[in-house]
C-alpha positions in Angstrom: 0.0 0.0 0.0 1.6 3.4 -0.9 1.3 6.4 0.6 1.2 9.7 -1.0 3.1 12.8 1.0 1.1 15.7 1.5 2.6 18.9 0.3 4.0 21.5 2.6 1.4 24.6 2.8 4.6 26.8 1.4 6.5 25.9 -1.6 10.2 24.5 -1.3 13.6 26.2 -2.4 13.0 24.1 -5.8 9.8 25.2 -6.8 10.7 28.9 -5.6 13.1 28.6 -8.3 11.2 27.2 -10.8 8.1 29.5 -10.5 10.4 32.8 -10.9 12.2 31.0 -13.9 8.5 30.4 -15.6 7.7 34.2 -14.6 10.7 35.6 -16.4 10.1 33.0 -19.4 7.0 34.5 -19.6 8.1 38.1 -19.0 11.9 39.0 -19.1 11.9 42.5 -18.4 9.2 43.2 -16.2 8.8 46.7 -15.0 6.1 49.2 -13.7 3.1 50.4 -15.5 3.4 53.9 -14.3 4.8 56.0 -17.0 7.9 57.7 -16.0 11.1 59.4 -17.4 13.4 60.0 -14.3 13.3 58.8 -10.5 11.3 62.5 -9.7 8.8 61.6 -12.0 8.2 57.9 -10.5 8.6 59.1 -7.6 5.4 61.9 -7.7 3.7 59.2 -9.4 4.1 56.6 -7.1 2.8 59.2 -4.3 0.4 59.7 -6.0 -1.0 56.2 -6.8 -1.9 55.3 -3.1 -5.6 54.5 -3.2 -5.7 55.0 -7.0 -5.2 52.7 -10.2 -1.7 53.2 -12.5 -4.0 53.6 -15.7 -5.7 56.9 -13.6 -2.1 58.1 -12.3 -1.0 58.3 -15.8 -3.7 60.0 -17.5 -3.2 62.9 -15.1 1.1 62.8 -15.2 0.6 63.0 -18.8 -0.8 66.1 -18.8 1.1 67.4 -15.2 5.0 66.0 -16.7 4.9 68.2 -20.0 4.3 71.4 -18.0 6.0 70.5 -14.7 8.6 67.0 -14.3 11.2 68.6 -11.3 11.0 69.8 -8.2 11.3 73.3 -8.8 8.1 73.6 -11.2 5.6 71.8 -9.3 6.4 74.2 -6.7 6.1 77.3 -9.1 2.4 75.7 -9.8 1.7 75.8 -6.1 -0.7 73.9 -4.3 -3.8 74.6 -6.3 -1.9 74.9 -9.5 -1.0 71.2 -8.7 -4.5 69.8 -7.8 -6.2 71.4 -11.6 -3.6 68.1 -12.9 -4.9 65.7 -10.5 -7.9 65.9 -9.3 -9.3 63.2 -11.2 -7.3 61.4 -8.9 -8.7 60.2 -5.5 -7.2 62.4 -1.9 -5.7 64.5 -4.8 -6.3 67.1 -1.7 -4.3 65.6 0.7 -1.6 64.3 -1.9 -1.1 68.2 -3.8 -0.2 68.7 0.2 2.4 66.0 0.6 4.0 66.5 -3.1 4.6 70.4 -2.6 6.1 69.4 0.6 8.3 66.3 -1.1 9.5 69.1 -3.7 10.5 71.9 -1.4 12.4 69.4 1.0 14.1 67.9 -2.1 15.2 71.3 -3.1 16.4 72.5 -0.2 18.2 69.2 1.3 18.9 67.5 -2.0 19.8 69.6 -4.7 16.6 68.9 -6.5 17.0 65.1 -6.8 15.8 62.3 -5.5 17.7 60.7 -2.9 19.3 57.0 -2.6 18.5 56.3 0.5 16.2 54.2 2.5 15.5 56.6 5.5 16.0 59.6 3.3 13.2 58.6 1.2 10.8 57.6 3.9 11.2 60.8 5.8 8.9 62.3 2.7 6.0 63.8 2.9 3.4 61.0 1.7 6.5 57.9 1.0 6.4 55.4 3.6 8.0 51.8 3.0 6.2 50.9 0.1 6.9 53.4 -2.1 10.2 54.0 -0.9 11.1 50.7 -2.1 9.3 51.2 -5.6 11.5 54.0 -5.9 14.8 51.8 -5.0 14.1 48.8 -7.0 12.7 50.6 -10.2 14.7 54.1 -10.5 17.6 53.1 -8.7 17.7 49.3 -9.4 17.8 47.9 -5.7 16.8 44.0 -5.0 14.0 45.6 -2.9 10.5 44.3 -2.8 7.4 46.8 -2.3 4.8 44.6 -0.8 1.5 45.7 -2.2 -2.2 43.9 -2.0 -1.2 42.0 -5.3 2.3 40.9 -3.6 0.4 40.1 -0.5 -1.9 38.3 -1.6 0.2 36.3 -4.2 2.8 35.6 -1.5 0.1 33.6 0.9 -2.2 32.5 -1.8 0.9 30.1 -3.4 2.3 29.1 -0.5 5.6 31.3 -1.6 6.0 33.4 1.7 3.2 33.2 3.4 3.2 36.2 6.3 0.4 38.1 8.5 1.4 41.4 7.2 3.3 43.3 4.7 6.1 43.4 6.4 6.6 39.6 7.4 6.0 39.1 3.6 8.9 41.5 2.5 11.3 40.0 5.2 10.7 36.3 3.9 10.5 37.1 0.3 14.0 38.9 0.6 15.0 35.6 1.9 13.2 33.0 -0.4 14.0 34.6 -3.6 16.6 33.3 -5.6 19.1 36.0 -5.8 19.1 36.2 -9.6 15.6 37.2 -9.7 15.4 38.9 -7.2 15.5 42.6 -8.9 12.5 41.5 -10.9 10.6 39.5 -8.4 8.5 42.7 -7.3 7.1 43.5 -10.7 6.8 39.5 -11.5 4.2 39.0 -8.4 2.2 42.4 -9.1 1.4 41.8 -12.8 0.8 37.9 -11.9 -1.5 39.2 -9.2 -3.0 42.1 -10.8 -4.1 40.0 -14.3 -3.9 36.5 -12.9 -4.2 35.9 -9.3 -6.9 38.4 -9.1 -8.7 39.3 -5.8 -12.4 37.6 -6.4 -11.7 35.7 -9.4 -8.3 34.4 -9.9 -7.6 33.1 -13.4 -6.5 29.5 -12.7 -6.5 28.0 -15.9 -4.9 30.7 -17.2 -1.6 30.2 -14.5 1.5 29.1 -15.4 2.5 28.4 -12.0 -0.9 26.1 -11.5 1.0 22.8 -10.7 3.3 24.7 -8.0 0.6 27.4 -5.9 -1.2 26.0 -3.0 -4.0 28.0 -3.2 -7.1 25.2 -1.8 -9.9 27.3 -3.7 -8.4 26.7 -7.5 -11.2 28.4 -10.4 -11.6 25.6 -12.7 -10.6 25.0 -16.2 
């Protein structure tokens, strides 16, 4: 009589490994979806995508960028020069606050660019953790990982890092990731969870990583 071994609930170092290797088949240079020309400009747009969609985000930096992309001409606008840009975005109140703040700090402490740093970055008007690792990993090209809902969920739904907050999900990615992927790993598990491990409906059939997740509730082909 065989028996048959019941899985772990979170996947092993081999199929880590083998799900980022299908991700980057599938995708090898990820990267955001917010549209950006220099680490200012992802940086305001990031800010600014709290609460709000990247598609809406970039309607409203398209029209904001072409008049005013640096620190120094979003604060010639001025506060309610800023908010006729983005106010079809939601708090655009409370985030024309925190971006005219952002800019005159970076001007006065930093020259006018964006800086490096970790604590630097966080200590922003409107940039906490998340965002401050967006900025890292995408402008400045740090292995960081900004733990979003998509990243969240994706992380506990597959059994890949499985944590009871953001937080305990960035500190085990960072150390489940293989280290070749792990520059890419943060865009990898947002697009997966933003077009295929989707909140209500996940697209099973569709998954690449199917055989590997853990996920009890699969949708069916």
């Amino acid at each position: 009589m065989s028996v048959v071994a019941r899985r772990s609930r979170t996947l092993n170092r081999e199929e880590i490994r083998e799900m980022f290797s299908r991700l980057a088949e599938l995708n090898p240079k990820p990267t955001t979806e917010l549209e950006y020309a220099t680490p200012f400009e992802l940086l305001i747009a990031v800010v600014l995508s709290a609460q709000a969609t990247d598609v809406g985000v970039n309607k409203a930096t398209r029209r904001l960028y072409p008049v005013a992309n640096t620190p120094e001409k979003i604060l010639a606008l001025g506060e309610e020069g800023l908010k006729r840009y983005i106010a079809t975005i939601g708090l655009f109140n409370a985030k024309a606050k925190n971006v005219i703040a952002t800019c005159r700090i970076l001007v006065e402490q930093y020259g006018g660019e964006v800086p490096r740093d970790r604590a630097a970055l966080e200590a922003l008007p409107g940039v906490g953790r998340k965002t401050a690792n967006v900025v890292l990993n995408t402008a400045f090209g740090e292995p960081t990982i900004a733990v979003d809902t998509h990243i969240f969920r994706v992380s506990n739904r597959t059994g890949l890092a499985p944590g009871k907050d953001v937080r305990a999900v960035e500190d085990k990615l960072l150390k489940v990731v293989p280290e070749e992927y792990l520059h890419d790993a943060h865009h990898w598990l947002i697009l997966h969870g933003r077009y295929v491990c989707k909140a209500r409906k996940p697209d099973c059939p569709q998954c690449i990583i199917r055989d590997i997740c853990r996920f009890k509730d699969k949708t069916p082909g």
